[in-house]
C-alpha positions, 0 to 999 in steps of 0.5 A, spaced: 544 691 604 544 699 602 539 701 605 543 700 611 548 702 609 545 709 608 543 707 615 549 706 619 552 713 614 546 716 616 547 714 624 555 715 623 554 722 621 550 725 627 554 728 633 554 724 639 551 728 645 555 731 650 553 731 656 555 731 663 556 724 662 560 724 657 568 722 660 573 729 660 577 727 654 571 725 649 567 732 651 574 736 650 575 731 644 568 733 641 568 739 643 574 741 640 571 740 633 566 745 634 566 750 629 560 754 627 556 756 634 552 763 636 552 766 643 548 771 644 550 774 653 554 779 656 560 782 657 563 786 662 571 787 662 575 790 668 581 794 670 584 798 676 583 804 671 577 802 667 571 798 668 565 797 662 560 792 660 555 791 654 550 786 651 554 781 646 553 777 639 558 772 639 558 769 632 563 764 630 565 761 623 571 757 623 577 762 625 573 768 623 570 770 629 564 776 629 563 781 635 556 785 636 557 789 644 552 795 645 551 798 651 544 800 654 539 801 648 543 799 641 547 805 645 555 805 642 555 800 638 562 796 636 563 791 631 569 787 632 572 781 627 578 778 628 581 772 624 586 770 630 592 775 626 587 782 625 583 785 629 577 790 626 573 795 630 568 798 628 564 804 632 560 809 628 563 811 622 570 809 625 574 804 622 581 800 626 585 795 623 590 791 629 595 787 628 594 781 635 598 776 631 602 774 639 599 776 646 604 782 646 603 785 639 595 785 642 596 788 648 601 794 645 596 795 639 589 795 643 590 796 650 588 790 653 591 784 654 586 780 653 588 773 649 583 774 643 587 767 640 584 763 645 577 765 647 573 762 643 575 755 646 575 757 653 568 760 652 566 752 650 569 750 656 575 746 654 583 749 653 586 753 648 592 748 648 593 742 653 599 743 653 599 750 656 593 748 661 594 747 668 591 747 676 585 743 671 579 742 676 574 737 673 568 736 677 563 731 674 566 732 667 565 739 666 571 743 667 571 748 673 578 752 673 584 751 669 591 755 669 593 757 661 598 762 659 599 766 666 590 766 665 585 763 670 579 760 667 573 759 672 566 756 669 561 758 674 555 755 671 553 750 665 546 748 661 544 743 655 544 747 649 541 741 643 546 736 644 552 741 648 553 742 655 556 749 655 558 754 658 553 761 661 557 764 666 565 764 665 571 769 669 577 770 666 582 773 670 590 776 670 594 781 674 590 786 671 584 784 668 578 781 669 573 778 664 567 777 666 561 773 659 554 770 660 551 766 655 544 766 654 543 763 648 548 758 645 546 755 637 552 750 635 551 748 627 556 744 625 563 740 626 571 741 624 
């Protein structure tokens, strides 16, 4: 009888897959619980006045979220951390501590208006809040576009990573700017 009981423990504590098979609300729900992952990709961010792209290092942990963008070579390295309130940036020896505590104070302070508070569930392929998700296009469970807090999302492609089907390719798009990320390499660790 313990031996398995230590079975089924063993077996409850293992993530389930999630797969395109999985029905939306179950992948969104298991999703949701991710809260250590890694990507390395790239970024290219857009504007009338201002286009730039690097190389990109995502590492989350929990709601704190660490940041690498380089451009060609290692060349103008940035180092970002942001907890979802603050954001740190970090270029050479220069150092910047940014209030994006709303959308308004973010943009006011940083110059983009980029909604840092909920890309770290976009970048997963679920809404930050369903509540504030709409226009949402689910094609064979996997989330295609939806509209969130006057933003776009559109997925462009998915792979297998472990047990994840996950997001490579994302545009996330305003009025005024746009935000193209790949994702070469996903590692998930653990769950909320």
């Amino acid at each position: 009888i313990i031996l398995c009981g230590l079975l089924l423990a063993g077996c409850a504590s293992q993530p389930s897959e999630v797969t395109p098979d999985l029905p939306w609300k179950q992948r969104r729900a298991v999703l949701s619980t991710l809260q250590d992952w890694k990507i390395n990709g790239k970024l290219a961010l857009r504007r009338a006045d201002f286009a730039e792209s690097a190389n990109m290092v995502w590492v989350q942990e929990g709601e704190i979220a660490f940041v690498n963008l380089t451009g060609p070579w290692g060349i103008a390295a940035t180092r970002l951390r942001t907890d979802g309130s603050t954001l740190e940036v970090e270029r050479g020896e220069e150092r910047a501590v940014y209030d994006i505590s709303t959308p308004k104070a973010a943009a006011d302070n940083t110059g983009w208006d980029l909604p840092v508070h909920a890309l770290s569930d976009w970048v997963l392929g679920i809404p930050h809040d369903d509540k504030h998700a709409s226009d949402m296009q689910i094609e064979n469970n996997l989330v295609q576009v939806f509209t969130e807090d006057g933003w776009q999302i559109h997925y462009e492609r998915y792979e297998q990573f472990g047990l994840y089907t996950l997001p490579t390719r994302m545009r996330v798009e305003s009025n005024e700017v746009r935000a193209t990320i790949i994702m070469y390499d996903w590692s998930v660790s653990q769950h909320r």
